[in-house]
N, C-alpha and C positions, 0 to 999 in steps of 0.2 A: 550739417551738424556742428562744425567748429564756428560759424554765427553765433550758435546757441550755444555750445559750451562756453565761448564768450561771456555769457550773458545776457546777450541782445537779442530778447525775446522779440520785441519789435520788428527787427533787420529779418529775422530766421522768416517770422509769418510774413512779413512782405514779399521773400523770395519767393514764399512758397504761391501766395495768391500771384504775383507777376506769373511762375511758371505755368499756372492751369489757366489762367487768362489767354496763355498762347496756344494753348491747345485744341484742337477743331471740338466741334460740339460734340457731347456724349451722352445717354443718359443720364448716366450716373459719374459720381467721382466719385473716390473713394480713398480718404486722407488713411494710408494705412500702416501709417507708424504713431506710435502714442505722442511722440512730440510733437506731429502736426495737430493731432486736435484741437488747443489752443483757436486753429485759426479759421475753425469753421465757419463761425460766421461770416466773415470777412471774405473767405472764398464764395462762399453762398450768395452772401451779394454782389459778387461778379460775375459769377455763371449762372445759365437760365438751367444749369442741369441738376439735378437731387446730389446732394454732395452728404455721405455718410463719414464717419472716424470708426475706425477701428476699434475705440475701447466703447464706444455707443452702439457700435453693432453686437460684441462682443456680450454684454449686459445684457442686451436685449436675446439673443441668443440662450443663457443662462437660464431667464426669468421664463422664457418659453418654455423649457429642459425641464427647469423647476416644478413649473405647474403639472407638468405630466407626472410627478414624481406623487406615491399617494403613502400616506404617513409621514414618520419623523424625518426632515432631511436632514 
């Protein structure tokens, strides 16, 4: 986080894709602080695993909630 409060949006996502590059295979990752999503992509094309963020999972979770919802929301 003090990369990023820096500024260095660049430095922070690079930490962050170097750090799951080292990590054994998983299904899934899952980027789950809002400042990591930025750097989805970039993790996604390093790992062969399904990589989610948190504020996209989060949305998605809502929209689903939502739809159950019948009348005014």
């Amino acid at each position: 986080m003090k990369v990023l409060a820096s500024g260095d949006r660049e430095r922070h996502d690079t930490l962050i894709v170097e750090a799951v590059s080292q990590c054994p295979p998983w299904d899934v990752v899952m980027l789950g602080q809002f400042s990591m999503a930025p750097a989805l992509s970039r993790v996604a094309a390093k790992v062969a695993s399904k990589v989610l963020t948190s504020p996209d999972s989060a949305v998605a979770r809502l929209k689903e909630q939502f739809s159950l919802v019948k009348g005014p929301v």
